[in-house]
N, C-alpha and C positions, 0 to 999 in steps of 0.2 A: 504494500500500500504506500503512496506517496508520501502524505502526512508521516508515517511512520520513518521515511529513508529522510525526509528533509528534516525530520527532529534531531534523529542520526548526525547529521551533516553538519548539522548547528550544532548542536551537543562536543561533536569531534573539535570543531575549530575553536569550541570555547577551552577547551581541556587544552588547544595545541597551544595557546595564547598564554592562557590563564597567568602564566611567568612574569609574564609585564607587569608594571607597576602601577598600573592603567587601569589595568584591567577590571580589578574588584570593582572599583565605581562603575566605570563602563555597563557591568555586568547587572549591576544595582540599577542604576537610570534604565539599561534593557527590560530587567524584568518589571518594574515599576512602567513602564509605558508597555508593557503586554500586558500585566495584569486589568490596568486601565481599559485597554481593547475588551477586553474579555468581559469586565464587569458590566461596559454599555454595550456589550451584546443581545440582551436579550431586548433593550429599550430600540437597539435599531433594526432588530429585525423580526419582532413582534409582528408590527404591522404587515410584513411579507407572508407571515405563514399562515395569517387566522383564516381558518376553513378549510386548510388546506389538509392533505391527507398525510399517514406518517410518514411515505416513504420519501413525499417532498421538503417536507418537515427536515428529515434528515439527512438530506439530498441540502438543504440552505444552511445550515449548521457546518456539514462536514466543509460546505465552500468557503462558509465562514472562517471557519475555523483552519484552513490550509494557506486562506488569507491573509488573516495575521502572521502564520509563521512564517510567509513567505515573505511580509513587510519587515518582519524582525530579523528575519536572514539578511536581507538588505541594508537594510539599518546596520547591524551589528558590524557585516561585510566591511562598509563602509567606515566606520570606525575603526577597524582593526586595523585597514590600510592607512589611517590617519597617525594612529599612532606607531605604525611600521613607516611611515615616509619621515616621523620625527626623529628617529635613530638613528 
């Protein structure tokens, strides 16, 4: 499954990093603007799913939720190189 290899992926490059001196905050600001994502999930996509049946339900969820991890792979990405170009 996707979500499962991109958790993977992000997981691996945070462990490759983690050395840096950066990084703890980094990692803190990351999780703190996921957590954020995650908590107004259900206020932004409430409105999508009423009536709708489970398997689309779970079909707007799993999209959701491969979304964020894909912004925070990005985000983080991004980061890492910022503080790989300061060295």
């Amino acid at each position: 499954m996707m979500l499962h290899t991109a958790a993977h992926a992000l997981a691996y490059r945070i462990a490759r990093r983690a050395i840096r001196p950066k990084a703890p905050l980094l990692v803190s600001e990351w999780a703190d603007a996921f957590r954020q994502r995650l908590e107004n999930l259900p206020h932004r996509i409430a409105p999508e799913i009423v009536g709708k049946d489970l398997d689309a339900i779970r079909a707007t969820l799993k999209q959701e939720v491969f979304g964020a991890l894909a912004e925070m792979e990005r985000e983080f990405s991004k980061q890492l190189e910022i503080i790989g170009s300061e060295e």
